[in-house]
C-alpha positions in Angstrom: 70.1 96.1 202.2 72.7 94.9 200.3 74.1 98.4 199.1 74.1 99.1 202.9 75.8 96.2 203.9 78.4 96.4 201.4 79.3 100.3 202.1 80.3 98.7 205.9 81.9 95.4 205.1 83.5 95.6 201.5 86.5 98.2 201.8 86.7 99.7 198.0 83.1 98.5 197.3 83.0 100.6 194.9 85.9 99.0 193.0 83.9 95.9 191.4 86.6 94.8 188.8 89.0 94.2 191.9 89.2 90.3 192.3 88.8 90.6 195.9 85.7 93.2 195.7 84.3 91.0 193.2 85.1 88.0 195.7 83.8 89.9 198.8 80.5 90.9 196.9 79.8 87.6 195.9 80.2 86.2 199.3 78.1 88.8 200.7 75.2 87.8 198.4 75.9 84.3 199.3 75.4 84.2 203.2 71.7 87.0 202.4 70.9 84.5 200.4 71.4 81.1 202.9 69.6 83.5 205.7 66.8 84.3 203.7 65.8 80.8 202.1 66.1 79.2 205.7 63.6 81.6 207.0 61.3 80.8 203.7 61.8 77.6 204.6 61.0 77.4 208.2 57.5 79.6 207.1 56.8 77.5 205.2 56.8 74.2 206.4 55.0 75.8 209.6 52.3 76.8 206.9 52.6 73.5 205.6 52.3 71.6 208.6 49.0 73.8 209.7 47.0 73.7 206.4 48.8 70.2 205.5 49.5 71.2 201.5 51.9 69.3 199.7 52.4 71.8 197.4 53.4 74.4 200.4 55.6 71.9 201.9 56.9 71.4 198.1 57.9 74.8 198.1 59.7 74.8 201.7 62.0 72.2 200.1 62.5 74.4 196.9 63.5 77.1 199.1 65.8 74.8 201.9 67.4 73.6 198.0 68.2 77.3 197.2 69.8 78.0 200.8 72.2 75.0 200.3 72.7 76.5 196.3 74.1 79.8 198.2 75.9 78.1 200.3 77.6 76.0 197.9 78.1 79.4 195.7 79.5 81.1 199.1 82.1 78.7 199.0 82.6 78.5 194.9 83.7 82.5 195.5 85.7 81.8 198.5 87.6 79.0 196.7 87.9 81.0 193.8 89.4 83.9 195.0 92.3 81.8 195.7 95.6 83.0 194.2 97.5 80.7 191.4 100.0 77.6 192.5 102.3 75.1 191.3 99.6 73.2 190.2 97.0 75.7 189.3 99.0 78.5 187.5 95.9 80.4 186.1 94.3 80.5 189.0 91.2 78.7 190.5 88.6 80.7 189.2 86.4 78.1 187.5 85.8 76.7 190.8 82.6 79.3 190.7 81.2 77.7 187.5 81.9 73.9 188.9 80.0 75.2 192.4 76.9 76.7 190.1 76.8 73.1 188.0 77.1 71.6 191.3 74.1 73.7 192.4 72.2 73.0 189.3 72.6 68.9 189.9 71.2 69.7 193.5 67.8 71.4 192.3 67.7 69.0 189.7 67.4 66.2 192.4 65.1 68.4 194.6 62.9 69.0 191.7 62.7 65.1 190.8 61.7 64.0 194.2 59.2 67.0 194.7 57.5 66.0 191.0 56.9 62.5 192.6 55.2 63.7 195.6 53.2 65.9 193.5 51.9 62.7 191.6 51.4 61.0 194.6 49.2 63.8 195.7 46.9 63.9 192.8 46.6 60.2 192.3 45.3 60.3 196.1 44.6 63.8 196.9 44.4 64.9 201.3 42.4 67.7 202.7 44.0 70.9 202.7 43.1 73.3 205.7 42.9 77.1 205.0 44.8 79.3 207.3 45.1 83.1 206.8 48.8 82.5 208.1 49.9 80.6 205.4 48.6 83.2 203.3 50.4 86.0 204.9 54.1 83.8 205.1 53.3 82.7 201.3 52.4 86.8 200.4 55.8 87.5 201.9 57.7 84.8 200.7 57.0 86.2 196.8 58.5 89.8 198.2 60.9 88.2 199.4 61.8 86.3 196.6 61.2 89.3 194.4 64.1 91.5 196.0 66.4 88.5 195.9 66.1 88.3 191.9 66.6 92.5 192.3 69.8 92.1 194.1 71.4 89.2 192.5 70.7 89.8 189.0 72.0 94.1 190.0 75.4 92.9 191.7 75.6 89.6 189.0 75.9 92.1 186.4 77.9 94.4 188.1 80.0 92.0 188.4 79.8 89.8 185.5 78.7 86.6 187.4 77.0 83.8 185.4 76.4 82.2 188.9 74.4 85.0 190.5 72.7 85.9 187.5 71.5 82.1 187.3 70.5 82.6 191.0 68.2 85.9 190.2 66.6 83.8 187.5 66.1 80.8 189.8 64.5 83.5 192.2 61.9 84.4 189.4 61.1 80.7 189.4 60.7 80.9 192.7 57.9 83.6 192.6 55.5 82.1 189.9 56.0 78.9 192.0 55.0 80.1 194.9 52.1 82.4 193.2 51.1 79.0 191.7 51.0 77.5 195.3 49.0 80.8 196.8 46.6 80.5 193.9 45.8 76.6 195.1 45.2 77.8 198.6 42.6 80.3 197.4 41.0 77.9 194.9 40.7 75.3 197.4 39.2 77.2 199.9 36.6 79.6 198.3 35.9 76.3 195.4 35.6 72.5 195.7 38.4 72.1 193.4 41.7 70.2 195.2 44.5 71.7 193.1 46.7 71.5 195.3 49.0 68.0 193.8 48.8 70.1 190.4 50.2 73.3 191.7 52.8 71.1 193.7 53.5 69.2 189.5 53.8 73.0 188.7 56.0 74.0 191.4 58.2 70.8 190.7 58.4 71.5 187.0 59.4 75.4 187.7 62.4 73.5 189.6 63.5 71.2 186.9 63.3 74.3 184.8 65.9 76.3 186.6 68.0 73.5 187.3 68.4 73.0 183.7 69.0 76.7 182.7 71.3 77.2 185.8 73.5 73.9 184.5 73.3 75.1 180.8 74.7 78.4 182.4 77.5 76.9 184.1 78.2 74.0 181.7 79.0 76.9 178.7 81.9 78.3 180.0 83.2 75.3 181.8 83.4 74.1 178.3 84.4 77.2 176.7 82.1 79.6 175.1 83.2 82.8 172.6 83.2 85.8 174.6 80.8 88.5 174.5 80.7 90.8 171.3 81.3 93.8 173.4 84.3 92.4 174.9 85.7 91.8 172.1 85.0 95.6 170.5 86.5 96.7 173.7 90.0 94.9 173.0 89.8 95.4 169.4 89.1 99.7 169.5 91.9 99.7 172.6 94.6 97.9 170.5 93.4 100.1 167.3 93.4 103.5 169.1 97.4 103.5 168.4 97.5 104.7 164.5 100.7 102.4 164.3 98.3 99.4 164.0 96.6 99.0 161.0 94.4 96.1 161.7 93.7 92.6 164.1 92.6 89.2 163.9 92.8 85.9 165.3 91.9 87.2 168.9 91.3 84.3 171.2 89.9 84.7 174.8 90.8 82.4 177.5 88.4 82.0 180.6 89.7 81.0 183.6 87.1 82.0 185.4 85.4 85.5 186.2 88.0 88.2 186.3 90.8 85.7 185.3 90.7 85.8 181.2 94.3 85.3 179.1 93.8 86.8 175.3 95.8 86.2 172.5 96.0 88.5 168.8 97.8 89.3 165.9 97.9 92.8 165.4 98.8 93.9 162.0 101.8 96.7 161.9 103.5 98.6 158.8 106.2 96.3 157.3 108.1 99.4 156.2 108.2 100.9 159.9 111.1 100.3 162.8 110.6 97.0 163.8 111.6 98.0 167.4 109.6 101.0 167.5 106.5 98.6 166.8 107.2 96.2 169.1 107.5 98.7 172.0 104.4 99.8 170.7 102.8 96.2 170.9 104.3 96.1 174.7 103.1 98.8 175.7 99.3 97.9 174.4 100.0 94.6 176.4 100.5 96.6 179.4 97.0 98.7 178.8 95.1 95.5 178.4 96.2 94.3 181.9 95.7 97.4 183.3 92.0 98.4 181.8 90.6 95.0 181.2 92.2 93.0 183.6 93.3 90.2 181.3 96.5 88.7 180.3 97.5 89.5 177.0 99.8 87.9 174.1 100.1 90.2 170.6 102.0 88.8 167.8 103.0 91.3 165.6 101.9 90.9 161.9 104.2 92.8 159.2 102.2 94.1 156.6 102.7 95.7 153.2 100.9 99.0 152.1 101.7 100.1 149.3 99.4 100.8 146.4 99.6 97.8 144.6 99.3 95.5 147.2 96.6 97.1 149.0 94.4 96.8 145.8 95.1 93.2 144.9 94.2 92.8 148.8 90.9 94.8 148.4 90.1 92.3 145.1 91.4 89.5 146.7 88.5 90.2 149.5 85.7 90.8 147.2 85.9 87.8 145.5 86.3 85.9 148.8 83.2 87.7 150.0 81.3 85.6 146.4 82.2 82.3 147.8 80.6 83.6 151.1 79.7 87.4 152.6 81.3 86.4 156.3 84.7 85.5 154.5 87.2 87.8 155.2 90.7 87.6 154.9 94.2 88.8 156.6 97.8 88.3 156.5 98.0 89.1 153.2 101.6 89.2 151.2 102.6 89.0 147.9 105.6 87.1 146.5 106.3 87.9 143.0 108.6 85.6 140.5 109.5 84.9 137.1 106.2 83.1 135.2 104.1 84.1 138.0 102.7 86.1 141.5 101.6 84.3 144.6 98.9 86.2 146.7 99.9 84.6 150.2 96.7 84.8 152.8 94.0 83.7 155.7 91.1 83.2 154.9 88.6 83.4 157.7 85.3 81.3 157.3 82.1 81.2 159.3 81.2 78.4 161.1 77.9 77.5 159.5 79.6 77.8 156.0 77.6 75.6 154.0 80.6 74.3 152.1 83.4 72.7 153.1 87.1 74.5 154.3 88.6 72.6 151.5 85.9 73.7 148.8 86.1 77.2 150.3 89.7 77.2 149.6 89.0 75.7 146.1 86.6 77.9 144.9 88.8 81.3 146.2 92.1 79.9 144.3 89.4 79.3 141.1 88.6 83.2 141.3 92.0 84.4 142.2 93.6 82.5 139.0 90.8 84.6 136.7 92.4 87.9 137.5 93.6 89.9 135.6 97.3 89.6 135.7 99.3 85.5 136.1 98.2 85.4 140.1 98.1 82.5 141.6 96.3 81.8 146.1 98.3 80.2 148.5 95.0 80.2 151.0 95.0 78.5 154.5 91.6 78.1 155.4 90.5 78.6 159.2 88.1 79.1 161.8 87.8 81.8 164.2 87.0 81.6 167.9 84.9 83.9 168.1 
């Protein structure tokens, strides 16, 4: 259905790394979503009323909560897809991860208020009428629910949306809940067990659940996460496929949302070769980046020597490095020669669960470098990546 509807109101559907397509699809998903939890939720309370289950009427809420999570994500995308200004000049795209945290807080507090019920019900448990009906909306409501996780986790990664895929996930939730809440009905009626406050705890507890994942989902980027290792093999065999660069480090992403990310490198050029050739070069793998990825992007050009000697002190340099530490490697590597001695000028990149300290790091690299062969002394700066 979805497919359908986009071929008809989507122009370019096909497009998805368009901003606007992305937007379009997302807002699409959004109002299927708000039409489909309000009809849950009207069954359901209808079953709820007639049978008079709590943990039925628990799950009407869960779904009237999702309905006002897609509307609240309807309007994250619409907000989002608004263009930069004065006061926003990258954009407003984290709007969508502040509606999805927003989201989360709401089925946080639907969850909380449905797990007290639930109590409630056990400690004093009502009679629960069996109704074939209820059956039937509660059997649909999983199928339901079931092609809503298909089409939102489908189009989420389509379109690389931490929101929608938090909402197929949420969906999943939705069907063992529901199941859980089917499975009371039947219990209660063909047994003398009253289940029905327990399924409702269970049903509660499934809420909490995916209010917590959907904020953790949200929260991450909104704080700033590393970007995916793909991405980053994507910038990184783009800006080496031109055999003038040699090499690159320091990348940093910047999220600004989905579809809005700002990337910064150094990329590492002959020191010997025409300076200006280079940086046309370096411009013209800017322009590739914006074009292909979609992402604004910042190279500083590196000048590095090659020749024979330095590139083997550089390849010793790194293997004793890699003794303090395998995930040590380093970059921006120069030597200065003078009277009494050499300098071996470098980076050294460190993990981030380096069971040393940067400065003992540092130490213990100089300590190797100084037993050389040869009066060579490391001038090491010591850093983190961000990746």
């Amino acid at each position: 259905m979805i497919q359908f509807l986009a071929r008809r109101l989507i122009p370019d559907w096909r497009e998805v790394e368009r901003p606007a397509v992305r937007q379009a699809y997302g807002m699409l998903c959004g109002v299927v979503g708000i039409v489909l939890n309000i009809l849950l939720c009207a069954g359901k309370l209808l079953a709820g009323a007639i049978t008079g289950s709590i943990a039925i009427t628990a799950d009407a809420f869960n779904n009237l909560s999702d309905a006002g999570s897609s509307v609240i994500s309807l309007l994250g995308f619409r907000l989002a897809g608004q263009k930069p200004d004065s006061e926003h000049p990258f954009g407003h795209g984290r709007i969508e991860y502040i509606s999805g945290l927003v989201v989360s807080m709401l089925i946080l507090l639907m969850g909380a208020e449905l797990l007290k019920s639930s109590v409630e019900e056990i400690a004093s448990p009502g009679q629960v009428v069996f109704s074939p009906l209820s059956l039937g909306i509660l059997a649909a409501s999983i199928c339901v629910k079931l092609y809503m996780s298909f089409y939102n986790r489908s189009i989420g990664r389509r379109i690389s949306s931490a929101a929608m895929a938090a909402t197929a996930a949420d969906s999943i939730s939705d069907v063992c809940a529901t199941t859980a809440v089917l499975l009371s009905a039947l219990v209660g009626h063909f047994t003398s067990l009253q289940i029905d406050g327990w399924c409702g705890l269970l049903v509660a507890l499934f809420i909490l659940y995916a209010g917590i994942r959907s904020a953790m989902d949200t929260v991450n980027p909104l704080l700033g996460q590393p970007p995916s290792p793909e991405f980053v093999k994507e910038v990184e065999d783009r800006v080496l496929s031109h055999p003038e660069i040699t090499g690159v480090h320091d990348l940093i992403v910047h999220d600004y949302g989905p579809g809005r990310r700002m990337i910064t490198l150094h990329a590492e050029v002959p020191a010997s070769g025409d300076m200006l050739a280079l940086h046309d070069v370096v411009d013209t793998v800017e322009t590739e980046l914006a074009e292909e990825l979609h992402c604004l992007a910042t190279i500083h050009m590196d000048p590095v020597s090659n020749d024979e000697e330095t590139v083997a002190l550089r390849r010793e340099v790194e293997r004793l490095a890699r003794q303090v530490d395998p995930g040590i490697t380093i970059h921006d590597f120069r030597m200065v020669q003078g009277p009494t001695h050499t300098n071996l000028i470098f980076d050294a990149l460190v993990p981030r669960n380096l069971p040393i300290t940067d400065r003992e790091a540092g130490r213990r690299i100089k300590e190797l470098v100084r037993g050389m062969e040869g009066n060579y002394f490391a001038v090491v700066r010591v850093e983190k990546g961000f990746l």
